[in-house]
N, C-alpha and C positions, 0 to 999 in steps of 0.2 A: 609328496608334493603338498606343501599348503595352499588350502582353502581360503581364498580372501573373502572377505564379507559381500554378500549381496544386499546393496540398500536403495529403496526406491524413494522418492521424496517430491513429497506434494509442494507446490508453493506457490504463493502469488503472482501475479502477473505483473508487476512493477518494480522498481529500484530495489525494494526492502525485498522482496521476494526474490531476488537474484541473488540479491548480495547472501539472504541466508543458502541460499544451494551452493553459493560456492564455498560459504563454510563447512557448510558437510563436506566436501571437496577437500578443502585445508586441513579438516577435523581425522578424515578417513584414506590417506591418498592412496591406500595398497586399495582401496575397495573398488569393487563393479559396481558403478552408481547411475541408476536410471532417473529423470526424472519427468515433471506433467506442470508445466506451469499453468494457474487456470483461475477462476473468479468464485468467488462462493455460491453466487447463481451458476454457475456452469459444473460445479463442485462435483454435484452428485451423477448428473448425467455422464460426465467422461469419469467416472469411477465405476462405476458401475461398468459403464463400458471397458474399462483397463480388465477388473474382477470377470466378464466375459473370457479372457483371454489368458488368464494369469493365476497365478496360488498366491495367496498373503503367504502360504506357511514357506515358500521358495526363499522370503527374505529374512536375511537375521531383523533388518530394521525400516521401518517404515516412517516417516519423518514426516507431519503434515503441519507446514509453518506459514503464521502473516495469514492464515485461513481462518474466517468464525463458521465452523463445521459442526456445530452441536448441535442442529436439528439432524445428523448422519451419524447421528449413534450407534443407531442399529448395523450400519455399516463393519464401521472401524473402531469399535469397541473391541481392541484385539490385542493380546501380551504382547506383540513385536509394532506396536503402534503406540508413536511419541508426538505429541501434539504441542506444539509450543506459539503460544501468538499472545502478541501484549496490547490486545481488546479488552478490557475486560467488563466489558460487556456482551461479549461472547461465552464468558463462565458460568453457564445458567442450569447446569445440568452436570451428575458425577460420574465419571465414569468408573470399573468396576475393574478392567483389564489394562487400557491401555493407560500410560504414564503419559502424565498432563502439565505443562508450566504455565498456563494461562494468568497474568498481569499485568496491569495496567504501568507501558514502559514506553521510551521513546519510541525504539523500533524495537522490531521481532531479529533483526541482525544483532543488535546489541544484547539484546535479552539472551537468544541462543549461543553467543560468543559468554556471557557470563556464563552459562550452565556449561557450556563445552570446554572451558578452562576450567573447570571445577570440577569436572566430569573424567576429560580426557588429556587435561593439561594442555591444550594445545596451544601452542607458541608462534605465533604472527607475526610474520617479516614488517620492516616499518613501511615499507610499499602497501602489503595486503591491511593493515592496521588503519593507513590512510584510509584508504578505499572506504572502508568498515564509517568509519569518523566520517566522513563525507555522506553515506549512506546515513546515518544516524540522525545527522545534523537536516538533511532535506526532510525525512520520514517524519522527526520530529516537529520541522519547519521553523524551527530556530534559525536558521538561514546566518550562523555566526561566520559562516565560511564561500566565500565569493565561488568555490569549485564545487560546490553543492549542490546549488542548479543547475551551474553547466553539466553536471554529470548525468542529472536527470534529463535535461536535454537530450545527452548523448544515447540512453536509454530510449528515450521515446521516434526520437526522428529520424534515428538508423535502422534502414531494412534489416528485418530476420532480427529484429530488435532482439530477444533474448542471448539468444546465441551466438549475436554477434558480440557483445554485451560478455561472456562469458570469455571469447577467443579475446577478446581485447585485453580483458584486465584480469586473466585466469592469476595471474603473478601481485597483481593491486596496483597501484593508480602512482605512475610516475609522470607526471602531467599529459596535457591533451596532444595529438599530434596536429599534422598542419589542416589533416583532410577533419578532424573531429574537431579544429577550430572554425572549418568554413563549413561546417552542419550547423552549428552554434552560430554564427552571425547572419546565416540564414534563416532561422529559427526566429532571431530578435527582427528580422525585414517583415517575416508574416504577422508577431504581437503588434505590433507596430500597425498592421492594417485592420487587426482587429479591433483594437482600439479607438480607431477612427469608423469604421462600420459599422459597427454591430450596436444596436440597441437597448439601451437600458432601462430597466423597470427598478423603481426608488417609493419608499414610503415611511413611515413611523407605523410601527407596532406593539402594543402592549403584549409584552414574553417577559416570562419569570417575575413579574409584578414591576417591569420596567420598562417604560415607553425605549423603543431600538430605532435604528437609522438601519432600515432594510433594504439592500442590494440586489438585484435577478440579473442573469445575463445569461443568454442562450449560445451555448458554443460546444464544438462537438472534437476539443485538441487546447491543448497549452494552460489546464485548468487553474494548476495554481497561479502563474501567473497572470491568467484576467481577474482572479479572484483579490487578487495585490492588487491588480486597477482599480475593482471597483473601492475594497477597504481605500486604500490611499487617496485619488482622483477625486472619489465622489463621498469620502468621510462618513461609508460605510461604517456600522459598528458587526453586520454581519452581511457576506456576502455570499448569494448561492446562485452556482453555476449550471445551468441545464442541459444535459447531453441527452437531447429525443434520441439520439442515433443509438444510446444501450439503455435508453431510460433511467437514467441515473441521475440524481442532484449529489451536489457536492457544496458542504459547507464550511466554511472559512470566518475565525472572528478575528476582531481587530484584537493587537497585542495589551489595547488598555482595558478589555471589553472580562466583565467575572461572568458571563452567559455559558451553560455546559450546551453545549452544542447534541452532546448524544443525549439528553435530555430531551432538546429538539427535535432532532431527527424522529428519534423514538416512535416520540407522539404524534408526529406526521406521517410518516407511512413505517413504524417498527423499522428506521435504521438502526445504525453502530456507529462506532467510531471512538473518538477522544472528547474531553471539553474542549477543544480548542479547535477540532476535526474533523469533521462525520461525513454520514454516506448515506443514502437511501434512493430506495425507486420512488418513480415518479406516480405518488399515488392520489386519490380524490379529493384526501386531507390536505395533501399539498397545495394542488389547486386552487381551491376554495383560499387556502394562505394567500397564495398570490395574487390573485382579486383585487387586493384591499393595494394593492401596489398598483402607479403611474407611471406612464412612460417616458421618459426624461428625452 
């Protein structure tokens, strides 16, 4: 009797981190595939906790994607451990065992789909291809493709979001149905309210030796797009959204804007992300930033 492969796989918690486990999925289909979606703050503690329970050496492979996991070396520095995320500002550290593709790419879908055709040849239905492209296009926020947010939509606003997310489009993206068209125009009722609510903080700031058009806006759902209100609405050149509810800022620049945003983040509380993207906790540096901003 053949032994199918046993593969566990770490992965993000949003669009990009889906779409790469269902590659694995696509990549592996005779395999037993477990997987842990999670946050890089939450990284360590439910690993540790999984390693409680479990052998690394039970799997042929271990897949940890769309994760910056390099302060957890000590962990998963391990020969059946492949790390693939297109941070690359997450590349700060070598590892010694585990096989690593960290660089700076649109998404960690696309980036793993290159190595995985290179690797495994594997060959994508135009259905599951879609899917991938439509992932790509949000993660990257090139937004070239109108089914790109709605999809991110559909990820976010449907119960058991992951999983459900997986039984939907385990096949890739044959357009939306009628019940994931009335998520989506439910979706656009609540922007719609918070754009009239919610309050906004505005200022000019001297960043990277250039006076900016600075954006706040405190919202705890629908990030990228109040972040599109503030750039567009109010002619933001950077717009950052604050979630007290996980502590997180989230940054957004405008498309004409050359400012490296994980540059930004960095120096404010040591986030990540993209120039165009970033991420960080809500830390003292921040604060103090925000000061110098009024309330609109």
């Amino acid at each position: 009797m053949t032994k199918h492969k046993k593969i566990m796989v770490w992965t993000h918690w949003d669009l990009d981190g889906v779409l790469c486990y269902l590659l694995i999925k696509w990549t592996f289909p005779k395999a037993i595939i477990e997987y842990q979606a999670t946050t890089v703050q939450s990284f360590r503690n439910m690993y540790t906790t999984w390693l409680s329970k479990n052998n690394t050496e039970d799997y042929d492979k271990i897949f940890i994607m769309d994760l910056g996991v390099f302060e957890d070396k000590d962990l998963i520095d391990l020969e059946n451990v492949f790390i693939i995320d297109h941070h690359i500002g997450h590349d700060n550290t070598t590892y010694k065992k585990a096989k690593t593709i960290i660089k700076e790419y649109d998404s960690a879908g696309m980036l793993a789909y290159k190595l995985f055709k290179k690797l495994y040849n594997i060959q994508l239905t135009r259905a599951q291809l879609h899917l991938l492209l439509l992932s790509n296009d949000f993660d990257s926020y090139k937004l070239e493709h109108n089914d790109s947010n709605k999809l991110n939509i559909i990820f976010w606003d449907t119960t058991n979001k992951f999983e459900a997310f997986i039984k939907n489009f385990i096949n890739g993206f044959n357009g939306f149905s009628v019940q994931q068209h009335n998520i989506i125009k439910l979706h656009d009722i609540k922007l719609e309210k918070y754009r009239k609510e919610s309050e906004i903080f505005k200022g000019t700031v001297k960043i990277q030796g250039k006076d900016r058009c600075v954006c706040a806006i405190f919202a705890t759902e629908y990030i990228n797009e109040i972040a599109d209100i503030l750039l567009n609405d109010h002619s933001a050149e950077i717009a950052l959204v604050v979630n007290t509810k996980t502590n997180h800022v989230s940054y957004r620049r405008a498309k004409t804007s050359d400012i490296n945003l994980f540059e930004l983040a960095f120096k404010l509380a040591k986030g990540a992300g993209h120039e165009y993207s970033a991420g960080s906790e809500i830390s003292e540096n921040f604060i103090n930033f925000t000061k110098t901003l009024d309330k609109i």
